[in-house]
C-alpha positions as CSV (number, residue, x, y, z in Angstrom):
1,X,136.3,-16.2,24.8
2,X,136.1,-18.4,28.2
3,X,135.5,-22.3,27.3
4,X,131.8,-23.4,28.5
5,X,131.3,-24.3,31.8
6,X,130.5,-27.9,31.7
7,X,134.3,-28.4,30.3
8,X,135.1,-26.7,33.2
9,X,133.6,-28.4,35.4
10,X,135.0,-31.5,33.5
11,X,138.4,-30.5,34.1
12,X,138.1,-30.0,37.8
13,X,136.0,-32.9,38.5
14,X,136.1,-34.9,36.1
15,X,140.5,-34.5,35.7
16,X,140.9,-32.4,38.9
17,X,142.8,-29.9,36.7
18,X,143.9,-27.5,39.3
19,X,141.9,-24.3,39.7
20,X,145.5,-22.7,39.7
21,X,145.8,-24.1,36.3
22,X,142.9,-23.2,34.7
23,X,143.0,-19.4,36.1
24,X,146.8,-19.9,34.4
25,X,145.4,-21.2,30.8
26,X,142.8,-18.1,30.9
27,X,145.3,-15.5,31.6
28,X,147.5,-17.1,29.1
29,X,144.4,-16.8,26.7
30,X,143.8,-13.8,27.2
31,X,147.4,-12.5,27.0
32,X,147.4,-14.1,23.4
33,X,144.3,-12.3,22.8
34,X,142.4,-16.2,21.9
35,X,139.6,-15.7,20.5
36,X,138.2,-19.8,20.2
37,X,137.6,-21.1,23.1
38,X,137.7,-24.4,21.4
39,X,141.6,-24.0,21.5
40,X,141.7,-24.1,25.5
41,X,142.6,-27.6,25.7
42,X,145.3,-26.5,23.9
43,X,146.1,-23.7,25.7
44,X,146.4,-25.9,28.8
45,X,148.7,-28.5,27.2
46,X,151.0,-26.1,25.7
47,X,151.8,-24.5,28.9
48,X,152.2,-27.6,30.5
49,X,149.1,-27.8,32.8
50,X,147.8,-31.0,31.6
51,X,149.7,-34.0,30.2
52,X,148.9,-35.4,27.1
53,X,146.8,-38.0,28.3
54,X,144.7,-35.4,30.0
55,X,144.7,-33.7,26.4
56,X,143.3,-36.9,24.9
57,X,140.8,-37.2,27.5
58,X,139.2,-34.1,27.0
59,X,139.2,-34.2,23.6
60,X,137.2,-37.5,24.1
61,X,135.4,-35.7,26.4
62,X,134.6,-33.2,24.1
63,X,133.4,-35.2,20.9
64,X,131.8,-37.8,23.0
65,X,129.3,-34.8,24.4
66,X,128.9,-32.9,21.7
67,X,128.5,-36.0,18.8
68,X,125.6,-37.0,21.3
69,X,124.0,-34.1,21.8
70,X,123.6,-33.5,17.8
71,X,122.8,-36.9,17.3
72,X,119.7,-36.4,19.7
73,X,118.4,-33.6,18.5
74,X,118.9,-34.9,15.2
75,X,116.6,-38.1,16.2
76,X,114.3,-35.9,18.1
77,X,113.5,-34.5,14.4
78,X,110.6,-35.6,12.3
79,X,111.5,-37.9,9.7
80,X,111.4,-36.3,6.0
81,X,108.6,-38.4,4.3
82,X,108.2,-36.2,1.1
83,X,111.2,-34.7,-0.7
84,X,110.3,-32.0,-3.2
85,X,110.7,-32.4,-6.7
C-alpha cells in the first residue's frame, strides 16, 4: 500500500528526501510485501534513507496533521445536548 501523498510531498519538500530514496523505500515495500503504509517511515529509516532525526520529524509531522484534522471535525460537530436515558 503506497503512503498518502501529502507525506510525500512532505518528505520531498518539506525534508527533501530524495526521490531516489523514496522510489528505494517503495520497492523495498513492496519486496517485503508491506501491507501498512503507516510503516513507511519506517521503511525509510531502516534502510538508511533518512536519519533519525528525519524519523522523528515525520512522525511529528504525522500526529501533528492528523491530531488536527480529527480535532476539527470533531469541533465542527454539533454539541450533544440530550443524552438518552
Amino acid at each position: 500500500m503506497l503512503p498518502n501523498n501529502s507525506l510525500l510531498r512532505f518528505l520531498r519538500e518539506g525534508l527533501a528526501i530524495p526521490e531516489t530514496s523514496i522510489a528505494s523505500a517503495l520497492q523495498h515495500s513492496e519486496q517485503e510485501n508491506e501491507q501498512d503504509s503507516n510503516l513507511f517511515p519506517i521503511i525509510l529509516w531502516q534502510h538508511k534513507l533518512i536519519t533519525l532525526e528525519q524519523l522523528d520529524q515525520i512522525f511529528d509531522w504525522i500526529a501533528s496533521t492528523y491530531v488536527n484534522r480529527d480535532v476539527e471535525t470533531l469541533m465542527s460537530q454539533p454539541a450533544i445536548t440530550e443524552f438518552p436515558e
